[in-house]
C-alpha positions in Angstrom: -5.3 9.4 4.9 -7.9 9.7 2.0 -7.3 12.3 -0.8 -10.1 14.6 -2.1 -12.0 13.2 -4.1 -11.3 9.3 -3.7 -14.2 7.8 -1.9 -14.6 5.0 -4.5 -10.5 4.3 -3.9 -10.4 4.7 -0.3 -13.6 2.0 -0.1 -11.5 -0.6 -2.2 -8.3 -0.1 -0.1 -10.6 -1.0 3.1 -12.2 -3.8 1.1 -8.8 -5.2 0.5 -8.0 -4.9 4.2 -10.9 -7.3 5.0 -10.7 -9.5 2.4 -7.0 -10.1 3.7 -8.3 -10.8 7.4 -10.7 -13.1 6.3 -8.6 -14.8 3.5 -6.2 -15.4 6.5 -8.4 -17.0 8.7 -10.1 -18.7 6.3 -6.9 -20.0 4.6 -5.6 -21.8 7.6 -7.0 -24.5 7.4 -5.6 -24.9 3.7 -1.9 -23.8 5.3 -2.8 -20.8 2.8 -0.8 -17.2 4.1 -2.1 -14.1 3.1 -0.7 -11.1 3.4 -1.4 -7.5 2.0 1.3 -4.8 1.3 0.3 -1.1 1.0 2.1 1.0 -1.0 3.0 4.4 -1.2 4.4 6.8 -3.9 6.1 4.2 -6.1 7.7 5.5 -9.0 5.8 4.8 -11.8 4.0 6.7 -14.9 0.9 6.6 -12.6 2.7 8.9 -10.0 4.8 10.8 -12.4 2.1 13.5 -11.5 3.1 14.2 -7.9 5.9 15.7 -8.6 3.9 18.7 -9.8 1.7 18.7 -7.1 -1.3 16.6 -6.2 -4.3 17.7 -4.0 -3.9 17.4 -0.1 -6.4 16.8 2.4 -6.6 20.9 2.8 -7.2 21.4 -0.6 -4.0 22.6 -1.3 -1.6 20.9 -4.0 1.8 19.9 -3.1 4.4 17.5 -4.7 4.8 14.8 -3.3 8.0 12.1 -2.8 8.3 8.7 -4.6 10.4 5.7 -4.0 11.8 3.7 -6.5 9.4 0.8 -7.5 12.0 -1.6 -6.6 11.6 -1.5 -3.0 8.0 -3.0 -4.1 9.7 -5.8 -5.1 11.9 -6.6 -2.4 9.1 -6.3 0.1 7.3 -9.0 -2.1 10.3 -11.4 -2.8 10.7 -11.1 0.8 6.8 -12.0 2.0 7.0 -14.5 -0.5 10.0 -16.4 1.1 8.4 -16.6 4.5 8.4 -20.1 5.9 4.7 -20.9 6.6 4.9 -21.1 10.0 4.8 -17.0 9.6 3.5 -14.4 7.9 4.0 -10.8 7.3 -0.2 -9.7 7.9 -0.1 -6.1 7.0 3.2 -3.9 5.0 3.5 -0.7 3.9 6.4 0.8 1.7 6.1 4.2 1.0 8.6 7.0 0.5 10.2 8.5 4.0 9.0 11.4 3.1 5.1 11.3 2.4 2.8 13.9 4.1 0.9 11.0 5.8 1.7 7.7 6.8 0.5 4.7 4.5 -0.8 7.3 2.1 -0.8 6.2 -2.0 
């Protein structure tokens, strides 16, 4: 779910998406894995904002939850230590309680 006012970040977070679908296919041959993880709200300086409010899709403002940035961590240790024979395509972490789904 876009935010007002993002076009130029929304088109890089659908770039991403495609450049990780082809990266994959094209990888195989290699025995290369790519994965993407989305995340949402992480606790960091550069969401420290949210908790004041932050515009919605509506145009209203409304804080909004963050996880701690830890659980961005675990979800890469744990991509990283896939076997090769799999692969975790597409993650999102995100705090439970975001507005929208996938949303950072």
């Amino acid at each position: 779910m876009p935010r007002p006012n993002s076009a130029p970040y929304t088109a890089t977070k659908h770039a991403i998406t495609g450049l990780t679908k082809s990266t994959s296919l094209d990888g195989r041959k290699y025995n290369i894995a790519c994965g993407q993880i989305d995340i949402g709200n992480a606790a960091t300086p550069m969401t420290a904002r949210m908790a004041d409010g932050v515009p919605q899709a509506d145009g209203r403002m409304q804080p909004e939850p963050t996880m701690d940035v830890d659980n961005v961590a675990k979800a890469v240790v744990y991509m990283a230590n896939m076997d090769l024979a799999a692969n975790v395509q597409f993650m999102t972490v995100m705090a439970t309680q975001m507005p929208f789904i996938g949303r950072g």
